[in-house]
C-alpha positions in Angstrom: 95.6 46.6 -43.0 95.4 44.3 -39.8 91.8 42.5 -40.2 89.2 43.6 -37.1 88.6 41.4 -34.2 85.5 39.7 -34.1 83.5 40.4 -30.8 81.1 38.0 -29.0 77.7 39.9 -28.2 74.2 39.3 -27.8 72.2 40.5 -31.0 68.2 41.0 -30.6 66.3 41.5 -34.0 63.4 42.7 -34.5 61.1 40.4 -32.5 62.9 37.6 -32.2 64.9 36.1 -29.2 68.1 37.2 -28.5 70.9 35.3 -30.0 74.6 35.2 -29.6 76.6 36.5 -32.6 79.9 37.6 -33.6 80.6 41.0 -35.1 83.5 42.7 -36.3 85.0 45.3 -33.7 84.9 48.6 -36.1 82.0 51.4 -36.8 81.0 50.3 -40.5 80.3 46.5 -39.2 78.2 48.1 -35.7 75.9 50.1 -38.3 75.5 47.3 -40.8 74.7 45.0 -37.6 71.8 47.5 -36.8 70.4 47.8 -40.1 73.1 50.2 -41.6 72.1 53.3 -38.9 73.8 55.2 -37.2 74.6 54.2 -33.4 74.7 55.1 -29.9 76.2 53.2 -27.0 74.0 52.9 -23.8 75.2 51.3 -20.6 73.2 49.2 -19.4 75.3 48.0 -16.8 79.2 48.2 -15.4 81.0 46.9 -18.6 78.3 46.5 -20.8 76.3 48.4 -23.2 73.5 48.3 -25.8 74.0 49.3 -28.8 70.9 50.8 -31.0 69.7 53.1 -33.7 70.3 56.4 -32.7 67.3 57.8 -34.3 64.0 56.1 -35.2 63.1 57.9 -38.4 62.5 55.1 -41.0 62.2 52.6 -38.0 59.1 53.8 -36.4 57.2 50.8 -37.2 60.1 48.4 -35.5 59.7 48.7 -31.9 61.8 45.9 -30.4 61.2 45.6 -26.4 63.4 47.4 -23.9 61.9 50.6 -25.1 63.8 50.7 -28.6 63.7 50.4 -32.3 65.1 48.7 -34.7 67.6 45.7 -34.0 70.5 45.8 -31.4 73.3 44.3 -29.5 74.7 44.2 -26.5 78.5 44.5 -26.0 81.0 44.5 -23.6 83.3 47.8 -22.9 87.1 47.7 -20.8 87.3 50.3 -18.4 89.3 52.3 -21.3 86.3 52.5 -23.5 87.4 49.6 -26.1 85.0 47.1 -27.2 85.1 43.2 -25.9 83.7 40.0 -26.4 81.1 39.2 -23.5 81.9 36.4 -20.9 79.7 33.6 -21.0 78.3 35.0 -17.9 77.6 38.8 -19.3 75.8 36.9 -21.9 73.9 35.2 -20.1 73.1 38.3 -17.8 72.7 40.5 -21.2 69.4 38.0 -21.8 68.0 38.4 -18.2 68.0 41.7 -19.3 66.2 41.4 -22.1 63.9 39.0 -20.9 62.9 41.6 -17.9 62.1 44.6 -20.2 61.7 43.5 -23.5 58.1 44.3 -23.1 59.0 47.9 -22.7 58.0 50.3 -25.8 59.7 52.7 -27.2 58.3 56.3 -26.7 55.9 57.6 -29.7 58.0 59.7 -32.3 55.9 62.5 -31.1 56.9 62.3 -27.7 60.5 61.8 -29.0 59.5 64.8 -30.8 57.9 66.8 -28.1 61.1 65.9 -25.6 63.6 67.8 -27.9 64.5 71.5 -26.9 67.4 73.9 -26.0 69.2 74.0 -22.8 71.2 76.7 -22.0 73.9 75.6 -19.4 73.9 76.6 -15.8 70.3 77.2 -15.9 67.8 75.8 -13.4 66.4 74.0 -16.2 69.6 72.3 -17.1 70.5 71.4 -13.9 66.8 69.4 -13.6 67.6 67.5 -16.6 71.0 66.7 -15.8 70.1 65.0 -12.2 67.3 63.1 -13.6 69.3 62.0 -16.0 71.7 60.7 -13.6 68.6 59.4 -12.1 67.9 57.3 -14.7 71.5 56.3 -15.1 71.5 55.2 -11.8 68.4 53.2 -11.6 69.2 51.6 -14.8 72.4 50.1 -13.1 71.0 48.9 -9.7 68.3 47.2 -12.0 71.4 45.1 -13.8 72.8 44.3 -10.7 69.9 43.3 -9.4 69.6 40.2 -12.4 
């Protein structure tokens, strides 16, 4: 079996500064990264995304700045959705980002809690949460290109 590339990304632990790191590019080596939990990828930026816990049972009582738990990376993503070392200039952008919000906390697990519910599509309902969702999505990227 061909060994995984190693990446280049930006790893932030709980509360400590964000350091660079090198990770192997497959799933098994992402969760063990993050304290062997499952992931989710969230863009943060064109190219670039977190990558974080994707639940916070058992990590409650790690909030880690830039409203998440547990420890995280950043990492870069082609426009084909395949993982990438970041440029020396990503990283460096990656930590602006950090140092802007990592003040932010996470939401409580009960309002975690309180936020989940059913959707059915096409409803009025739906249709709210889907634009501010893109809302979101698009205030979180004129923030990174504003750093």
């Amino acid at each position: 079996m061909k060994k995984p590339k190693k990446l280049v990304i930006l790893m932030v632990p709980v509360g400590g500064e964000p350091c660079r790191a090198a990770v192997d590019d497959h799933c098994e080596a992402w969760q063990k990264a993050i304290g062997d939990r499952y992931f989710q990828m969230v863009e943060v930026g064109t190219g670039v995304c977190i990558v974080c816990a994707e639940d916070y049972h058992g990590i409650e009582d790690r909030p880690n700045g830039c409203g998440l738990y547990g420890p995280y990376f950043f990492v870069k993503v082609d426009v084909n959705g395949n993982s990438r070392s970041l440029t020396e200039r990503q990283l460096e952008k990656c930590r602006r980002y950090w140092e802007a919000r990592r003040h932010e906390a996470p939401p409580t697990p009960d309002e975690i809690d309180a936020s989940c519910r059913v959707l059915a599509l096409g409803s009025e309902e739906y249709e709210q949460y889907r634009l501010a969702r893109r809302r979101e999505a698009e205030a979180l990227r004129r923030f990174w290109d504003s750093i």
